[in-house]
N, C-alpha and C positions, 0 to 999 in steps of 0.2 A: 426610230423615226425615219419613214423616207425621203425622198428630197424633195419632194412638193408640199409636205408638209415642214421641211425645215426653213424653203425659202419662203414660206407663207408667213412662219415664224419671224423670219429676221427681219422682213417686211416692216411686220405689225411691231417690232422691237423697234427700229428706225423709229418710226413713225411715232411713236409713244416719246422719246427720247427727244427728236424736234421739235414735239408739241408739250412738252415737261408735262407728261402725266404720269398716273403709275398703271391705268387699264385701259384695253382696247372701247370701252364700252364710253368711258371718262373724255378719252380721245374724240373718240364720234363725239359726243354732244358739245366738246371744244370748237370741233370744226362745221359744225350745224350755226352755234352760236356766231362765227366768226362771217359764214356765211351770211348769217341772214342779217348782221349788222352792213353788210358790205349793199345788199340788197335794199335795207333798209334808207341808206345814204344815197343810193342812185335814183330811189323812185320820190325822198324827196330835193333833192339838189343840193344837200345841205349835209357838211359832216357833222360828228357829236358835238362839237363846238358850236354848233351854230352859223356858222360859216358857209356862203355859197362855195359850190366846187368847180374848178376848172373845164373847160373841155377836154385837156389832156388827164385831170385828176379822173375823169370819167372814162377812159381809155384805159386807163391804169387799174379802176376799180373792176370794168369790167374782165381784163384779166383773170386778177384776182380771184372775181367770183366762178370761171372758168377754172382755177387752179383750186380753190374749196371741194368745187364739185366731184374733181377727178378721184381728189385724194379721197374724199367720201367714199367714189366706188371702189379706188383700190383699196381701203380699209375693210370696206363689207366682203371683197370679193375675196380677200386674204384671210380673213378672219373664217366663212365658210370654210375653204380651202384647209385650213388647221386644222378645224373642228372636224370633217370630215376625215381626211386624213388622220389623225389621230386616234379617231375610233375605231379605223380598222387596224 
């Protein structure tokens, strides 16, 4: 295994490990889910509780949904990376 494909690996290992799954593919749809609740809570002012949310709680969310998104790409962009790597 080269090194582009092992740090693509260790990556996608992390990432599995902080989001307690056991597959790359498991993980994506954790953090789709997680996104789109964060999304869901902004567009309507109100968290799962029911509950109106703060202005800072919406500072906060949006974050958040900035930090879903990244990891998303760095999961797709690692995961190609592997696959590729690996099959040569």
């Amino acid at each position: 295994m080269n090194k582009k494909a092992h740090e693509a690996r260790t990556i996608l290992i992390k990432m599995m490990r902080t989001y307690q799954t056991k597959t790359v593919k498991e993980t994506g749809y954790k953090l789709v889910t997680m996104r789109n609740e964060v999304k869901q809570t902004l567009q309507t002012g109100k968290n799962l509780n029911g509950k109106n949310i703060t202005p800072s709680k919406k500072k906060e969310l949006r974050k958040h949904l900035l930090h879903y998104r990244s990891e998303l790409e760095k999961l797709i962009a690692s995961s190609k990376v592997y696959k590729e790597e690996k099959g040569n």
